[in-house]
C-alpha positions in Angstrom: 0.0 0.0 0.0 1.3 3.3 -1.1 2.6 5.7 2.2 0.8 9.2 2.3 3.4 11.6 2.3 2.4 14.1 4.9 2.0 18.1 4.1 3.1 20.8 5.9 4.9 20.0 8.9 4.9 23.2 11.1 4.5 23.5 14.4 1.0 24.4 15.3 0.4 27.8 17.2 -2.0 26.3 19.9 -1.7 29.7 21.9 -2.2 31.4 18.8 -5.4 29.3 18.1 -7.1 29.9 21.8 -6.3 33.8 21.7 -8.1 33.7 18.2 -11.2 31.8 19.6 -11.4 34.3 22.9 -11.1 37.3 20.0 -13.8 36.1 17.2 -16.4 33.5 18.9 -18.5 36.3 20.0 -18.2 38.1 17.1 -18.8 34.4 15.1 -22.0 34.0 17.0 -23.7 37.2 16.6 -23.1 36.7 12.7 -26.1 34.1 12.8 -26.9 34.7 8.7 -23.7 34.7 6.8 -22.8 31.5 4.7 -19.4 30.5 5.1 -18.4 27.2 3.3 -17.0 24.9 6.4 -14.8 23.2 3.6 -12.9 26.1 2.7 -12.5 27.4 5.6 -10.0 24.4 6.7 -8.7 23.9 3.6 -7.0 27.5 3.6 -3.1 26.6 3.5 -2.4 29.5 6.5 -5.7 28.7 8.7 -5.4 32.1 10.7 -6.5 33.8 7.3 -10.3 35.2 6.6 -12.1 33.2 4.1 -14.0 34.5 1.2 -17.7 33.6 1.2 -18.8 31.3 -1.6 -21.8 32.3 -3.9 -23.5 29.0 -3.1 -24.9 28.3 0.3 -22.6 25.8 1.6 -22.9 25.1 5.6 -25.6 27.0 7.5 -23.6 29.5 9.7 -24.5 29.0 13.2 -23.5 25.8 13.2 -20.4 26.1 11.0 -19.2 28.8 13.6 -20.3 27.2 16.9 -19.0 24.0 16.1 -15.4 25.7 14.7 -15.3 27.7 18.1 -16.1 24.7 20.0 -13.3 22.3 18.4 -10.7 24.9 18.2 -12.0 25.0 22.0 -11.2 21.3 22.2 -7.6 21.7 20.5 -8.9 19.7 17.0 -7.0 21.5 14.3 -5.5 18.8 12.7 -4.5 20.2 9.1 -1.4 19.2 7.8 -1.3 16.7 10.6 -4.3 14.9 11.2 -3.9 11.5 10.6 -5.5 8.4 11.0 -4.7 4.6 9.3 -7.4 2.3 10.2 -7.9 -1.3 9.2 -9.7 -1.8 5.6 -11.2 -4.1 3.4 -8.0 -4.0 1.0 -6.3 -2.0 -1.2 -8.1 -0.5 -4.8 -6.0 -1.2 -7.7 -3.7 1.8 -7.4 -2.8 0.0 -3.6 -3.7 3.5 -1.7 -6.1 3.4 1.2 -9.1 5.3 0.5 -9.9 5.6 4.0 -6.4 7.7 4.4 -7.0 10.2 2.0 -10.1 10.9 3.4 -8.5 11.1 7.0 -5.6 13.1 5.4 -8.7 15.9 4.7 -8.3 17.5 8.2 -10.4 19.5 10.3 -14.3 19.8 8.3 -14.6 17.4 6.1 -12.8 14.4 7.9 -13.4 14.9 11.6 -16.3 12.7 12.2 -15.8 9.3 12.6 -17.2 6.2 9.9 -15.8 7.1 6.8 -13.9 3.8 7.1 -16.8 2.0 6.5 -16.6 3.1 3.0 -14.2 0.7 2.3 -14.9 -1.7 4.6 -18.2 -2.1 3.5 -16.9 -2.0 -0.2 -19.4 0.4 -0.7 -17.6 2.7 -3.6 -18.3 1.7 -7.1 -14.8 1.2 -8.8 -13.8 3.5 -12.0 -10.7 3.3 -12.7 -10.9 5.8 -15.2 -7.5 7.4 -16.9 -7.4 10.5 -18.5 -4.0 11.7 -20.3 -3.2 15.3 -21.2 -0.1 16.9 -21.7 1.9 13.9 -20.3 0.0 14.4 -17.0 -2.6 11.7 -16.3 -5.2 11.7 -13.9 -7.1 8.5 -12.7 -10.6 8.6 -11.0 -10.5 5.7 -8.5 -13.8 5.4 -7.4 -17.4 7.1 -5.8 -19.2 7.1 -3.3 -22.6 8.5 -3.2 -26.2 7.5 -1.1 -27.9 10.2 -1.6 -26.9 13.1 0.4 -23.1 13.0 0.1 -20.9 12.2 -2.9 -16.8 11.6 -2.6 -15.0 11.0 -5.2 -11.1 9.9 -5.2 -8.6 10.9 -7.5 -4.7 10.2 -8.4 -2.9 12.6 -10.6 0.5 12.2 -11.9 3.2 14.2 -14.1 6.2 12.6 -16.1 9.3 11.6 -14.0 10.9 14.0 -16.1 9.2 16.9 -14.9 9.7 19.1 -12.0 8.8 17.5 -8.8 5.2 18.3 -7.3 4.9 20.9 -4.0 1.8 22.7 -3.2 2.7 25.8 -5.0 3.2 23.7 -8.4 0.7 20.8 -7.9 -2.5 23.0 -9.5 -5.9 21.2 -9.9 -8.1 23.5 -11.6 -11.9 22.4 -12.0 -15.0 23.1 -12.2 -17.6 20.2 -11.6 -21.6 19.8 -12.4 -24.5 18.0 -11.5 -27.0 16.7 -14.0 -30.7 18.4 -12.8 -29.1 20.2 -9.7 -30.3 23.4 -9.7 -27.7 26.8 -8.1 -29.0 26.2 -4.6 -29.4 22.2 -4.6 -26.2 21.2 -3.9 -23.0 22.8 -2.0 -19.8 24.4 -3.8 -17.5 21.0 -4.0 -13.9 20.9 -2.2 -11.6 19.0 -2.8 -8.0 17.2 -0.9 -4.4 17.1 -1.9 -2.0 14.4 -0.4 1.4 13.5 -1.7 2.4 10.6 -2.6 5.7 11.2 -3.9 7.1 13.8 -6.1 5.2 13.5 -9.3 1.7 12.1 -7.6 -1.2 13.1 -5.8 -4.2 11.9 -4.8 -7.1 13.0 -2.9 -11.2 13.0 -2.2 -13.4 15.4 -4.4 -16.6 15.8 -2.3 -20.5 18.0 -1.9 -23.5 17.6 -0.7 -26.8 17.7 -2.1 -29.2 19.8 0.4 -32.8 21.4 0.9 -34.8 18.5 -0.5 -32.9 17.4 -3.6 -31.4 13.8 -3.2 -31.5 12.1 -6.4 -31.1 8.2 -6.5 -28.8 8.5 -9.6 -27.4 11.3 -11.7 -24.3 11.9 -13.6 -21.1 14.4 -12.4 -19.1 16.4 -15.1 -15.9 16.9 -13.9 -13.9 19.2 -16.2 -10.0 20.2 -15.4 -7.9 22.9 -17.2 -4.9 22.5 -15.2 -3.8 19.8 -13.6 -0.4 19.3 -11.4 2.2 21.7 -13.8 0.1 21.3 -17.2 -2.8 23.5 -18.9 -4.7 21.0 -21.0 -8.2 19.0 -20.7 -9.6 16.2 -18.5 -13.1 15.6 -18.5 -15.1 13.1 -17.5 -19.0 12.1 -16.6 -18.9 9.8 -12.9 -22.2 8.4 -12.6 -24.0 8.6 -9.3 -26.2 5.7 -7.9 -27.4 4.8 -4.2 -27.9 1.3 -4.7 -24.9 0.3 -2.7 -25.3 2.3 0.2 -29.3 2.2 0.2 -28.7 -1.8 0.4 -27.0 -1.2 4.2 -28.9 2.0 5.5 -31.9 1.2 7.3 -35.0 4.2 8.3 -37.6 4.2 11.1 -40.3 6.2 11.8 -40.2 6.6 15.9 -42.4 10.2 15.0 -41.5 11.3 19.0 -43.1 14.5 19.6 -41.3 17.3 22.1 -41.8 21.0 23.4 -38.9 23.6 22.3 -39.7 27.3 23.3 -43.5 26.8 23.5 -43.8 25.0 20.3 -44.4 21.2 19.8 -42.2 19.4 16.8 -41.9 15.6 15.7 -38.8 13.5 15.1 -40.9 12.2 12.3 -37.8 9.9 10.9 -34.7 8.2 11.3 -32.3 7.2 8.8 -29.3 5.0 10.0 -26.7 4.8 7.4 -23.0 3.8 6.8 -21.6 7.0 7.2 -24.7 9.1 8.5 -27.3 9.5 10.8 -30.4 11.7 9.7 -32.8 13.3 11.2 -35.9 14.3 10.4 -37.9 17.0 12.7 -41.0 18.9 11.5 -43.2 21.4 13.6 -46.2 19.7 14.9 -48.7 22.4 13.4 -47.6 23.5 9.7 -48.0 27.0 10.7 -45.3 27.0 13.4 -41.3 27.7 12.0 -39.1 24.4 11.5 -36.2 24.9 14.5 -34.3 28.2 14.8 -30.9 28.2 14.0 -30.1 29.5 17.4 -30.2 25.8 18.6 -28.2 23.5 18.6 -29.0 19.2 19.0 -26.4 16.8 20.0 -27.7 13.5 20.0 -26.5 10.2 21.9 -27.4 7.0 21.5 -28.5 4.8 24.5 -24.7 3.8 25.5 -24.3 7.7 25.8 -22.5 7.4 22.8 -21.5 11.2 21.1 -22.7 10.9 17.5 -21.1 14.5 16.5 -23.2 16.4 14.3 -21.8 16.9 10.6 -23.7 20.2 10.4 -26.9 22.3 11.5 -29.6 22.2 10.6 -30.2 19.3 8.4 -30.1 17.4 11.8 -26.9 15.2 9.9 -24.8 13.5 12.5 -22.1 10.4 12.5 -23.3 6.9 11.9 -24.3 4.5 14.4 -20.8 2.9 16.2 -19.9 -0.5 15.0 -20.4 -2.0 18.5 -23.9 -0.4 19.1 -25.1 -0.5 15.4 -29.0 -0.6 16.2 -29.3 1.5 19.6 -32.7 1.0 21.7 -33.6 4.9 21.7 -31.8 8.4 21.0 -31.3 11.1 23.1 -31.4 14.3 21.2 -30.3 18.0 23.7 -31.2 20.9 22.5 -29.0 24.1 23.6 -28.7 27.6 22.6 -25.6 28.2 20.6 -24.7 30.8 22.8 -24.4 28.7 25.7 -22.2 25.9 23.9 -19.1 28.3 24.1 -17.2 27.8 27.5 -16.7 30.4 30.0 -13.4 29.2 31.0 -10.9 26.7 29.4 -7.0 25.5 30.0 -4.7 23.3 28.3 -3.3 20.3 30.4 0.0 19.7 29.8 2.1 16.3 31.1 5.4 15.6 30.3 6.1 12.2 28.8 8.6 10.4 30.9 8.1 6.8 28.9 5.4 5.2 31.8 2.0 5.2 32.3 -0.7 5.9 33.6 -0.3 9.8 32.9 -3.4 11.9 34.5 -4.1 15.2 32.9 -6.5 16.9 35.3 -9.1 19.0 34.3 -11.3 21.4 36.4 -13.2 19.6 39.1 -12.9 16.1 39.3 -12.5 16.1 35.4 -9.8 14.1 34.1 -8.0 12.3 31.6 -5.8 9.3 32.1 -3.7 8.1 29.5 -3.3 4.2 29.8 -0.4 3.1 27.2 0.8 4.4 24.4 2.2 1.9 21.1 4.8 3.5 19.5 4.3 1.8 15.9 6.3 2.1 12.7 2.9 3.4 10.2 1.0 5.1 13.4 1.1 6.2 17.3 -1.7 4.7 18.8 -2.9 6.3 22.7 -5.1 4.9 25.0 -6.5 6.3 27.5 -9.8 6.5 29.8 -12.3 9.1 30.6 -14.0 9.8 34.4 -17.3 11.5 32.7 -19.2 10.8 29.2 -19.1 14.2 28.4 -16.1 14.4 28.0 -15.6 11.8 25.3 -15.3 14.8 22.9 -11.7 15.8 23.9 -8.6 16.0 21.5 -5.3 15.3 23.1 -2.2 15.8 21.3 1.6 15.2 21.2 4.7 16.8 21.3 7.9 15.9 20.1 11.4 16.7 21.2 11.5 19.7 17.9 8.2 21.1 19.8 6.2 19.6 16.7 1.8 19.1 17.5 0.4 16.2 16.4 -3.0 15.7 16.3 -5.6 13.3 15.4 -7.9 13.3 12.1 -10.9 12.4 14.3 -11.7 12.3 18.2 -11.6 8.7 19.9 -12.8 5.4 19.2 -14.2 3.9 22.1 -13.4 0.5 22.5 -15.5 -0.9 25.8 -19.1 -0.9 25.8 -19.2 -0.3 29.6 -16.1 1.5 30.1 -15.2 5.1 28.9 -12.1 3.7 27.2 -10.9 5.3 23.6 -8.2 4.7 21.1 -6.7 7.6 19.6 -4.0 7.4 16.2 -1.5 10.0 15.4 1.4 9.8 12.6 4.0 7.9 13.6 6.6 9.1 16.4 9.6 8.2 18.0 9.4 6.6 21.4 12.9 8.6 22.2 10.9 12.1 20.9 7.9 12.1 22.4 7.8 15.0 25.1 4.3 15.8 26.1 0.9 14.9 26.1 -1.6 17.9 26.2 -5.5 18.0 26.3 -7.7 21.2 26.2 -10.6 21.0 28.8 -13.3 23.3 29.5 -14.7 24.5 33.2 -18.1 22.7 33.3 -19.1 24.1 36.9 -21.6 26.9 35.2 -22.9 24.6 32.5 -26.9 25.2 32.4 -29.1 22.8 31.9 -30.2 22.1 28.0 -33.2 23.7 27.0 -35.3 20.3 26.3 -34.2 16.5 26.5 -36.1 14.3 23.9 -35.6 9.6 24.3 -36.8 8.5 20.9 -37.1 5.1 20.7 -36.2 2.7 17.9 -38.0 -0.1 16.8 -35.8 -2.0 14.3 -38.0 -4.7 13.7 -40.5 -2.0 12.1 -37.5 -0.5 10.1 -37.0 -0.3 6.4 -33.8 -0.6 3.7 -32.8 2.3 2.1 -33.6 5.8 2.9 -36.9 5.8 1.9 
């Protein structure tokens, strides 16, 4: 299997990160209408820069912002580090993992956990389609679509005779269609660079389809002018279908009514599939407003399980976990985005002396204890435990001797149904360099109570294949 070549490298400005949070959170929240696309934002190369605002709605704002305040908050800025290497179903024909390249995305498009299922599951339809231009050839690997979200990965490659590839060389400039999608139908697609070696790349090209357009099948035309150091023309129509992932995604209809500000709504449907959870919630009365934007909902399943929330307000979150794949009942929390932004926050630091356990102590009796670390040649796996579910959402990171962050592409897979135990995976690092382990937590003393609760129950012998 090919070895990603990571980007970048630099040492990442944590202080710099939490003094920006403390400066623009309150400003991000009062800016409840503007559209920011969450995609560009991380995929700026200098992340401290402003980002333009697309002409398509992309990611609704609140959330975008909130949830950007909150992770910075929880030290997830991956980037150029983030990293994850998981276990898959085998290698595609061009022996590169497309679980990596999606982990290799960073911070908004790759933090939530599942997308390994992808290839687990085998649920891409190969293409293995090669277009040559200008001695520069770029193969389409495969797709995945089921009906909300499309990925698409890609390899490009110059002549060994040509200059080697960097990132202010390696150009891929597209534009990309949808056959019937309308300007407001779908969002503005981004796209990830890895190197693989000096004269290849590879990457996901991804977008969502949104507001209530979610064709079954449709056709993509993908149309480059420049690719890696080479005007010229690659074109090519990708066919969408759902069939694959329809075949593993499940929907029930638990249609659990709750109160939210005086106002009755209905989680009129679930939809559990491989690498999302919908939700569907609808006012009771059709004269009352769907939910406000000024709410957040973080759902749970009944192991207390964190199923992070991809975006607001399409009520999109992770999929199920693979060792609680048909949960009893849901707990959805509904809080004001206001409220989710900590008072108070510190970064735990503890020096790595080589023996565990290491306790990084939060406020109160919150605390971390890291467990074991394997130092492995491809990855750096951590263990470590948790005193309190809610704080299954933290990001540690390490430091090495050169004062180097790494951090992890997504937050922790827990690996004990009755125990808060995780597994975390970082890039490889030397035993002999590893200085310090460090974990951002956040003073829960003040923490109000959420504005409603709401157990929805699942009955999966009523449920039904595909999304319906």
């Amino acid at each position: 299997m090919t070895k990603l070549h990571k980007t970048g490298g630099e040492k990442l400005p944590l202080a710099a990160l939490e003094h920006r949070l403390e400066r623009e959170a309150p400003e991000a929240i009062a800016e409840l209408r503007t559209s920011v696309s969450f995609d560009n934002v991380w995929e700026q190369e200098n992340r401290m820069k402003p980002t333009p605002i697309p002409k398509k709605r992309a990611r609704p704002a609140v959330w975008v912002k909130a949830a950007a305040a909150l992770v910075i908050a929880a030290g997830v800025a991956a980037g150029a580090n983030g990293y994850l290497n998981r276990e898959t179903a085998g290698p595609d024909l061009s022996g590169i993992s497309t679980t990596d390249l999606t982990y290799q995305q960073g911070v908004g498009v790759a933090w939530t956990r599942g997308y390994e299922q992808i290839e687990q599951q085998k649920l891409s339809t190969p293409l293995n389609l090669t277009i040559e231009d200008q001695g520069v050839t770029l193969t389409l690997l495969d797709v995945f679509y089921d009906g909300t979200e499309a990925r698409i990965n890609y390899v490009a490659e110059n002549k060994k005779s040509d200059p080697a590839l960097n990132e202010a060389n390696a150009s891929f400039n597209y534009t990309l269609t949808v056959d019937g999608a309308g300007e407001n139908d779908m969002t503005e697609p981004s796209r990830s660079k890895t190197f693989l070696d000096d004269h290849r790349f590879a990457g996901v090209i991804r977008f969502d389809f949104q507001q209530d357009y979610h064709p079954s099948e449709t056709t993509v035309r993908l149309n480059l002018t420049r690719l890696a150091t080479k005007d010229g023309s690659w074109k090519a129509d990708i066919p969408l279908s759902t069939k694959k992932a329809e075949a593993v995604t499940r929907t029930l209809y638990p249609n659990t009514e709750f109160e939210l500000q005086g106002r009755k709504y209905k989680v009129e449907k679930v939809v559990a599939g491989p690498i999302t959870t919908w939700l569907t919630v609808n006012p009771v009365e059709s004269s009352d407003p769907a939910l406000q934007e000024e709410f957040v909902f973080q759902l749970y399943d009944d192991k207390e399980n964190w199923l992070m929330s991809k975006w607001e307000p399409t009520r999109q979150y992770e999929p199920f976990t693979t060792s609680n794949p048909q949960p009893k009942y849901l707990t959805l929390v509904a809080n004001r985005v206001t409220k989710m932004i900590p008072e108070n926050r510190k970064q735990v630091d503890a020096e790595w002396t080589g023996k565990t356990p290491v306790v990084l102590q939060g406020y109160g009796e919150d605390k971390m204890t890291v467990t074991g670390i394997d130092f492995l040649k491809d990855r750096t796996v951590m263990r470590y435990e948790i005193n309190d579910p809610k704080l299954q959402m933290l990001t540690p990171s390490l430091t090495d001797a050169s004062g180097q962050v790494y951090l992890s592409a997504t937050l922790g897979y827990r690996t004990s149904a009755d125990k808060w135990t995780f597994e975390m995976e970082f890039a490889p690092i030397s035993p002999d360099s590893l200085r310090q382990i460090s974990v951002t937590m956040e003073d829960r003393s003040k923490e109000e109570a959420p504005e409603t609760t709401v157990k929805i129950p699942l009955d999966w012998s009523k449920s039904e294949v595909g999304t319906q």
